[in-house]
N, C-alpha and C positions, 0 to 999 in steps of 0.2 A: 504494500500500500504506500502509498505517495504520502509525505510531508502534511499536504494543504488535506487529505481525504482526510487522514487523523484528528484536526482541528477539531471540530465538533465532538468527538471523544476523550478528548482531552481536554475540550470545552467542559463539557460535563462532571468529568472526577473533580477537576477543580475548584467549577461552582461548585459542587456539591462536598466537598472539603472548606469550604469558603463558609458556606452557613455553621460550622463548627466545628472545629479540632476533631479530627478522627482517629480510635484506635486504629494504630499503624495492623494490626491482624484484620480489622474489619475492614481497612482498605482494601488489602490484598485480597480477603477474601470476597470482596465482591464485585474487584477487576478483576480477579485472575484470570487467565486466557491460555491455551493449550495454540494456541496459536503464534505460530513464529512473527508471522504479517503484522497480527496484531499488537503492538507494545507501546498503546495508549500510558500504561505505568510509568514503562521506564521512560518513555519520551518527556512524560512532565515530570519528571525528577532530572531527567540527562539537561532540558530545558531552562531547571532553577524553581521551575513554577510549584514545587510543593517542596516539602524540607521533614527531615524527622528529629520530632522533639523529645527527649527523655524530661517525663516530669520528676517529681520531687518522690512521687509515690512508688518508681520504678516504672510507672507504664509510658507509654512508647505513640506518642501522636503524629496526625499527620498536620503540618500546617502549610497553608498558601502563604510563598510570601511576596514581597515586594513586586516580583517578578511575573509573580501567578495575577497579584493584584491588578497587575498594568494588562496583562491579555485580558483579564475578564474586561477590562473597561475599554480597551482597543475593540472590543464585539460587544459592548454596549451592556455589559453583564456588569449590574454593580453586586458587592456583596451582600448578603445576606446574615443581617446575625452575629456575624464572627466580628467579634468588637473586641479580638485582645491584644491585637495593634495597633487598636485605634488610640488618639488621645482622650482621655475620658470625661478630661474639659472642655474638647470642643464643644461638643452640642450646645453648652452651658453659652460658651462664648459667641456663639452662629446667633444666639438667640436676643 
C-alpha cells in the first residue's frame, strides 16, 4: 500500500488515541494486523505521531504528540478530550 492510501488509517489510530491516552496493549490489540501491507502502527510511531509513555503506576500508554497533533489538524481533525498537553489555563485565559 502506498504512503497517501494509509493516511486515513493512520488518521484514525491517532484520532482515536487523541481523545485519551491508551493502554499501549489495547492499542496493539486493536490495530494489530497479520498483514505485511498493512502497518498503519508502525507508520505513526516510525512518523512521530504517537509516542509510548511509562506512567508512574508501571503501565505503559499511548500518547499523540506534537507531531500527531499537527496531522490531525493539517485534515481538519481537532482533538478530542485529551487535555494532558494542553495548558490548563488556557480556556481560563481565551475566556
Amino acid at each position: 500500500m502506498s504512503q497517501s492510501s494509509l493516511d486515513p488509517l493512520i488518521r484514525d489510530l491517532v484520532e482515536w488515541c487523541a481523545r485519551e491516552p491508551r493502554l499501549y496493549a489495547d492499542v496493539l490489540d486493536a490495530w494489530r494486523t497479520s498483514c505485511p501491507r498493512l502497518t498503519v502502527w508502525e507508520d505513526a510511531i516510525d512518523r512521530g505521531l504517537l509516542e509510548r509513555r511509562r506512567e508512574a503506576s508501571g503501565a505503559v500508554r499511548m500518547h499523540v504528540t506534537a507531531a500527531g497533533r499537527a496531522f490531525l489538524a493539517e485534515r481538519g481533525l481537532a482533538e478530542q478530550g485529551h487535555t494532558a498537553e494542553r495548558d490548563p489555563d488556557a480556556e481560563a485565559r481565551a475566556r
